[in-house]
C-alpha positions in Angstrom: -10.6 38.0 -42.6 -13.9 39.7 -42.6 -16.5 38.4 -40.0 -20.1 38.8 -41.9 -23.4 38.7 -39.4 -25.8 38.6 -42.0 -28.7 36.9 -41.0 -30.4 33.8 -43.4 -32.9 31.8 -42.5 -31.9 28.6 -41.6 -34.3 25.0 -41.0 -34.2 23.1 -37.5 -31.2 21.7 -36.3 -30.4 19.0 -34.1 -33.6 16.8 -33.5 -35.7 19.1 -34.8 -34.7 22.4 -32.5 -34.5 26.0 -33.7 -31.0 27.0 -34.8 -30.8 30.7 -33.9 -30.6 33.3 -36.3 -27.9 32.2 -39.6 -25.0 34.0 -40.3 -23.0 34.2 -43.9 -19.3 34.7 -44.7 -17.0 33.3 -42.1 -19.7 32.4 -39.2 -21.8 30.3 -41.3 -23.8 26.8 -40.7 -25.0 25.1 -43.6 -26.0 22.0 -42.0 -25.8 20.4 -38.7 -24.4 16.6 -37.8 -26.9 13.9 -37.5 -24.2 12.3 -35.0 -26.0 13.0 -31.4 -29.4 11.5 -33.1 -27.1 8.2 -33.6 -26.1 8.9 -30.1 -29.7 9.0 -28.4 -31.0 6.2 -30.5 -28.1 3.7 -29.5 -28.9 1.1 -27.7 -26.5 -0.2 -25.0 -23.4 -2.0 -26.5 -23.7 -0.5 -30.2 -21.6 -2.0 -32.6 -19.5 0.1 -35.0 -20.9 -0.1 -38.5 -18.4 0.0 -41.0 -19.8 3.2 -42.0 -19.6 5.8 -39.9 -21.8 9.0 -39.5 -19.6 12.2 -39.7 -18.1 12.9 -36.2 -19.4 16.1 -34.8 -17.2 18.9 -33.3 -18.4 20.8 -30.6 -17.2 23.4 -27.8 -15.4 22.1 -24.4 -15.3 24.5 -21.3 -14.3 21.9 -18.9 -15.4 22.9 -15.0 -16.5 26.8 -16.6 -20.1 26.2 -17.5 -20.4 30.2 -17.2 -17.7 30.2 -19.9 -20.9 29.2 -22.3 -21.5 32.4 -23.7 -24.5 32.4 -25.7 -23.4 35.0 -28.3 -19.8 33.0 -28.3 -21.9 30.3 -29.0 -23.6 31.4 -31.9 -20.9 33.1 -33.6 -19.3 29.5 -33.6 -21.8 28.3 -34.7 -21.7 25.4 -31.9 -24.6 22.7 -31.0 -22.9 20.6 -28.1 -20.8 21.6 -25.4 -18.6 19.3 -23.3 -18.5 20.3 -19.0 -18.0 18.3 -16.2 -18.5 19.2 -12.5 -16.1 18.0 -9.5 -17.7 15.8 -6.7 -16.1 16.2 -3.6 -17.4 20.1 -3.2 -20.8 19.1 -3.5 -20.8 15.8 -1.9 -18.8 18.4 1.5 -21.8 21.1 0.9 -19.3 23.7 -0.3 -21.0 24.0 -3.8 -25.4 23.9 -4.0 -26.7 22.1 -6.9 -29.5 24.3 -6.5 -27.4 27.9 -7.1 -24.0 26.6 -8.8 -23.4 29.4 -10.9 -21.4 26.9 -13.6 -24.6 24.4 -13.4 -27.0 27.0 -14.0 -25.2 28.3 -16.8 -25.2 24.8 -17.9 -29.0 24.6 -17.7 -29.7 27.9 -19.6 -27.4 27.0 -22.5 -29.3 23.5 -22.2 -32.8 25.5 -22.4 -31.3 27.4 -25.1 -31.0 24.4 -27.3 -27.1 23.3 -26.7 -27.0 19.6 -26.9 -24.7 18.9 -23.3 -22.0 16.2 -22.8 -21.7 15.9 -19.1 -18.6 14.2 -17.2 -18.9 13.6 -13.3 -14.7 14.4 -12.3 -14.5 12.2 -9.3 -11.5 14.4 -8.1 -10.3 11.8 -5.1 -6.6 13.1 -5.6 -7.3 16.6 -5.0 -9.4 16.1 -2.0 -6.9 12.9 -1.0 -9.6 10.5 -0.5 -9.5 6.7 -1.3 -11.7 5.0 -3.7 -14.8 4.6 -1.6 -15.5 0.8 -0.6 -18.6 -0.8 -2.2 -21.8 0.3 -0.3 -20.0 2.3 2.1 -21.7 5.7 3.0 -19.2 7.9 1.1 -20.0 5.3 -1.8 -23.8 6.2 -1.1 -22.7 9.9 -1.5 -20.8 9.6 -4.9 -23.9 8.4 -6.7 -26.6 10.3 -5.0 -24.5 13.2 -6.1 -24.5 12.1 -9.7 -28.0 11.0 -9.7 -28.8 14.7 -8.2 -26.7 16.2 -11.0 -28.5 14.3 -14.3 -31.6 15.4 -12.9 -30.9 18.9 -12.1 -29.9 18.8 -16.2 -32.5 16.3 -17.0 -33.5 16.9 -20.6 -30.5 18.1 -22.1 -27.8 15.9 -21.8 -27.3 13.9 -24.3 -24.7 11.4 -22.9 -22.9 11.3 -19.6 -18.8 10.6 -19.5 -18.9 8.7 -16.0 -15.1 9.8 -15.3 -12.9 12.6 -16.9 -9.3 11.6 -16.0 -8.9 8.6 -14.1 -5.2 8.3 -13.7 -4.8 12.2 -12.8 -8.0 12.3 -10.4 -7.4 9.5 -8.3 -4.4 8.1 -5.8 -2.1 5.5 -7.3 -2.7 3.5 -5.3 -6.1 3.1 -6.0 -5.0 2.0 -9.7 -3.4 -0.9 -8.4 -4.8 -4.4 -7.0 -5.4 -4.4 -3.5 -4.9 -7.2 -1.3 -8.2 -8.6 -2.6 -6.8 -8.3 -5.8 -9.4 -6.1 -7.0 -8.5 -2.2 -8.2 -10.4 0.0 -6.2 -11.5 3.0 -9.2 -12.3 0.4 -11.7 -14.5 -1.1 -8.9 -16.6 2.3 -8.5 -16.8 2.7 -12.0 -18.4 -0.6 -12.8 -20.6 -0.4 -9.7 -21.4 3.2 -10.8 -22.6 1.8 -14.1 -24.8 -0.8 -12.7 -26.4 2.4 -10.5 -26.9 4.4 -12.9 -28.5 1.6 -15.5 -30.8 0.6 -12.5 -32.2 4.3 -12.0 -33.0 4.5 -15.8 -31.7 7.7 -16.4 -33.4 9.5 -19.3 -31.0 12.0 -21.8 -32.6 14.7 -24.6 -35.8 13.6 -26.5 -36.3 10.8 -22.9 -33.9 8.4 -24.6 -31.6 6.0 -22.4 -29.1 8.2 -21.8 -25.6 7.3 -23.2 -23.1 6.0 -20.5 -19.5 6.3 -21.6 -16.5 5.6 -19.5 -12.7 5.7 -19.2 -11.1 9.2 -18.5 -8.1 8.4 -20.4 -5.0 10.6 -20.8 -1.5 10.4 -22.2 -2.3 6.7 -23.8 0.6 7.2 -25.9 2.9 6.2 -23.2 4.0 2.6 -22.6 3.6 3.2 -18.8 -0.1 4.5 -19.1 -1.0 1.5 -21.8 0.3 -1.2 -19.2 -1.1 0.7 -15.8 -2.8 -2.3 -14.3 -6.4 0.2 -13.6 -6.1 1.3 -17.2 -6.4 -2.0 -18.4 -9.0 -3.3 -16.5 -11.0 -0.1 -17.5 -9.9 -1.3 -21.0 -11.6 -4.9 -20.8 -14.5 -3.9 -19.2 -15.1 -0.9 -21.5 -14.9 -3.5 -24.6 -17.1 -6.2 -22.8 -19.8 -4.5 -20.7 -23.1 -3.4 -23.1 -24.3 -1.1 -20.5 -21.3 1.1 -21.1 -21.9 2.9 -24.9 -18.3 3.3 -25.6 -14.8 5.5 -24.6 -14.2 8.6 -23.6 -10.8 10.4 -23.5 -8.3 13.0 -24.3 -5.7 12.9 -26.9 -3.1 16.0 -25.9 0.4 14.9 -27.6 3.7 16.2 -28.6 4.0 15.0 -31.8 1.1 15.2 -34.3 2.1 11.2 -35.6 0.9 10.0 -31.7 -2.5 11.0 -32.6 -3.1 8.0 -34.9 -0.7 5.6 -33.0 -3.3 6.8 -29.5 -6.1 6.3 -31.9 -4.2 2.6 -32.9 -3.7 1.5 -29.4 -7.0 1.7 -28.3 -8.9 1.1 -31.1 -7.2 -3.0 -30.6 -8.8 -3.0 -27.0 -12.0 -0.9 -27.3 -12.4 -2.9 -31.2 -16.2 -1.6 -32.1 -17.5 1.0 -30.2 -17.6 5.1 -30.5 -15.2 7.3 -28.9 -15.9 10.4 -27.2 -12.7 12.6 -26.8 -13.7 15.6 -24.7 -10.6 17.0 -25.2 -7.3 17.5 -28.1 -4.6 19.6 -28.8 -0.9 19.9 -29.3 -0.1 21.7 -26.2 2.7 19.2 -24.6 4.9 21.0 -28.1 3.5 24.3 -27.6 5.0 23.6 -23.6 8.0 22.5 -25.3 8.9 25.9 -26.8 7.9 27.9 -24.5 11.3 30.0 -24.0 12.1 30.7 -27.7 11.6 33.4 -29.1 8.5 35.3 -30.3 8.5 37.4 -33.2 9.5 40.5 -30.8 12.0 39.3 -29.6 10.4 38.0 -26.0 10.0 34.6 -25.1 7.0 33.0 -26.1 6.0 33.0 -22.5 7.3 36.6 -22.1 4.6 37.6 -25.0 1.6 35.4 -23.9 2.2 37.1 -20.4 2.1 40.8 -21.4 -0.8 40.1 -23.5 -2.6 38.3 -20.5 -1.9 41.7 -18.7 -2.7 43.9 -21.7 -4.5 41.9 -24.7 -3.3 42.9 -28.2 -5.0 43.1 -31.3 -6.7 40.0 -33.1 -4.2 40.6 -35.7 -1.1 41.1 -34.1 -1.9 37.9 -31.9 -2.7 35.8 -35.0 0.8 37.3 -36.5 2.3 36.0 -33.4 0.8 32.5 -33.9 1.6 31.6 -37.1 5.5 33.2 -36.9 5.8 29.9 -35.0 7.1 26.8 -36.5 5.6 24.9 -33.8 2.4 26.9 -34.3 -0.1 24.4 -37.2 -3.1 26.6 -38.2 -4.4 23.3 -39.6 -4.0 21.1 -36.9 -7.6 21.0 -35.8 -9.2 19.7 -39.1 -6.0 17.6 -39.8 -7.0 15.9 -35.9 -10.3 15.9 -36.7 -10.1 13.6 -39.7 -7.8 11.3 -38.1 -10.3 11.4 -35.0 -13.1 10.2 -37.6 -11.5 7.8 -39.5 -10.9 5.5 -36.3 -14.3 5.6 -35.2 -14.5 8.9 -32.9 -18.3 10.0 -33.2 -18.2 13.8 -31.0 -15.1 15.4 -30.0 -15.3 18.8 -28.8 -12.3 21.8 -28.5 -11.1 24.0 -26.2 -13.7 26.7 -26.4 -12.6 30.4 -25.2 -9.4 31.3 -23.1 -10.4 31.0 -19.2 -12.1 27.9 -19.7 -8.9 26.6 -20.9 -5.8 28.8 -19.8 -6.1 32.6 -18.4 -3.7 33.4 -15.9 0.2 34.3 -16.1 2.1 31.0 -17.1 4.9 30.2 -14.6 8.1 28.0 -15.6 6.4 25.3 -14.8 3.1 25.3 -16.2 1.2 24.1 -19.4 0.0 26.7 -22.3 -3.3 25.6 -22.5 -4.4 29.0 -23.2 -2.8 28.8 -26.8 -5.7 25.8 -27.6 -9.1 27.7 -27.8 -11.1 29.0 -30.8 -11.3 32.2 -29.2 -8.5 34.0 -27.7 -10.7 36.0 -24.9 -7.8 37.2 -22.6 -4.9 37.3 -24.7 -6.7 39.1 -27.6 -9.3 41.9 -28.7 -11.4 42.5 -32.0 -13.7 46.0 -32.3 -17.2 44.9 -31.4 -16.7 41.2 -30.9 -14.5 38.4 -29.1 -11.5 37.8 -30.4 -10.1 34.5 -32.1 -7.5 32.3 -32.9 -7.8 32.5 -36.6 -6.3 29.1 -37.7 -8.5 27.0 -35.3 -12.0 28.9 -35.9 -11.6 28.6 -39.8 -11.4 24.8 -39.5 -13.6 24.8 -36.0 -16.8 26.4 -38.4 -15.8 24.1 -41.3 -16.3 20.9 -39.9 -19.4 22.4 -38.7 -20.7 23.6 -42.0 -20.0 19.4 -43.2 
């Protein structure tokens, strides 16, 4: 599959900004989505027309924001990238706004003309810290922090996810109804809302910027649909018009879950845009992990000695599709589904170490099979590597 860096002229992209230099053949960008305009203009509480805009696909790199190469992004032709940044380091003065070397990798690709969807990842789990009480100091902390944060990207992003995974980030017990009867996370969100309204936070182009909320995962299970913070999160998402819409990740076993997800909370969250930040298949690639590869090792076994000595693009592709759990379609087939129920952005793993990287024990989850381009497991002469299959559909949703 040749990879052709012709350069073409191209006209401004995304409200009005330079694309860089074209490219022909494979890495090509015909046009760009008019999606993140609809996003800016929005006013709070947007209805869903009954015609959608196309849904835009972009480039996730969760925590990595050094992971935003900026030839990467070019050759992928990508206009928006998805990050988010944990509280607790900052808010303890073990990470510096100021010299984050994620943030101000962030802020080049920003200057550079990425278009930035930016999550705060209240991590209370990891740090085992309750839901902070309304107006309590630590309270105080949490949304100084995120008011520090827009700023120190003030310009260019161009909406703000207020939580990335709310039932994995925070204590159970904090999803439950205290003796008050009110659930503590819920509570911070909506009060984090309200703060953020009242400081008029300005996104790209010094629009309102965008709030969206939720942090949804594994919605396809009956536990997570009936978790009593999940549904509260649920109501207030559909009723509040200061919150723009829902933001989540769809990850399943089973590529039929993604429009029973899609289903579920499109009959709670019933005309607003979705933001999902994050999608794959990985819960079946986990699933066969110990058959075999097309060597005769493991599927682990073979994603582990490439790890420790990358193969070529070519072989690793090979490997890919000699696996009937492997669907070199899946992301376009996700895509449209995503779409058709009202999804305006969704952006994919981008390159492996901002989504998988190191040797996968027994236990743990191949996320490192999901990116577009297969940095550690893979190598191409004079360029990054890529998972064939997902970059061929990844550049031609961009190209619509």
């Amino acid at each position: 599959m040749p990879l052709t860096t012709n350069d073409t002229k191209e006209s401004g992209g995304l409200f009005g900004l330079a694309c860089p230099g074209g490219r022909t053949g494979f890495f090509s960008l015909k046009r760009p989505s008019a999606v993140l305009l609809a996003l800016l203009l929005m006013p709070w509480g947007l209805k869903v027309e009954a015609k959608q805009p196309r849904m835009l696909l972009g480039a996730n790199v969760n925590e990595h924001g050094v992971a935003l190469d900026p030839e990467l992004l070019e050759l992928s032709r990508t206009k928006v990238c998805r990050t988010f940044f944990p509280a607790t380091p900052f808010i303890l003065g073990k990470r510096d706004l100021k010299t984050d070397a994620d943030l101000l990798a962030v802020k080049r690709a920003g200057k550079a003309g990425q278009q930035i969807i930016l999550c705060l990842k209240w991590n209370f789990e990891k740090a085992r810290w309750r839901v902070p009480e309304p107006d309590s100091p630590r309270e105080r902390q949490c949304f100084a922090w995120a008011d520090a944060l827009i700023r120190e990207l003030d310009g260019y992003v161009v909406a703000l996810e207020t939580v990335n995974e709310v039932t994995v980030d925070t204590l159970p017990e904090d999803m439950l109804p205290g003796a008050d009867g009110e659930i503590p996370m819920p509570r911070f969100l909506q009060r984090l809302v309200a703060h953020l309204s009242e400081q008029g936070h300005a996104g790209a182009n010094a629009k309102p910027l965008p709030l969206f909320s939720g942090g949804f995962t594994r919605l396809e299970q009956r536990r997570m649909q009936s978790n009593p913070g999940v549904q509260a999160l649920l109501d207030w998402i559909e009723t509040d018009d200061r919150v723009a819409g829902a933001n989540f990740h769809i990850h399943m076993p089973e590529f039929e879950g993604f429009e029973n997800y899609l289903k579920f909370i499109r009959s709670r969250v019933t005309d607003k845009p979705y933001i999902v930040t994050e999608f794959s298949m990985v819960w079946k690639y986990k699933e066969n992990l110990d058959g075999k590869s097309h060597d005769g090792l493991t599927v682990r076994e073979y994603i582990n000695q490439a790890i420790q000595k990358p193969v070529p693009e070519k072989e690793w592709n090979a490997f890919l599709e000699s696996q009937a759990w492997y669907d070199p379609q899946f992301l376009s087939s996700a895509c449209k589904v995503m779409e058709d129920y009202g999804v305006m952005l969704a952006t994919f793993a981008f390159q492996q170490g901002s989504s998988g990287g190191r040797k996968l024990e027994p236990d743990d989850t191949p996320w490192i099979i999901n990116p577009i381009f297969a940095t550690r497991t893979a190598a191409a002469r004079g360029r990054a590597a890529v998972s064939e299959g997902f970059m061929r559909d990844y550049l031609d949703w961009q190209r619509r």
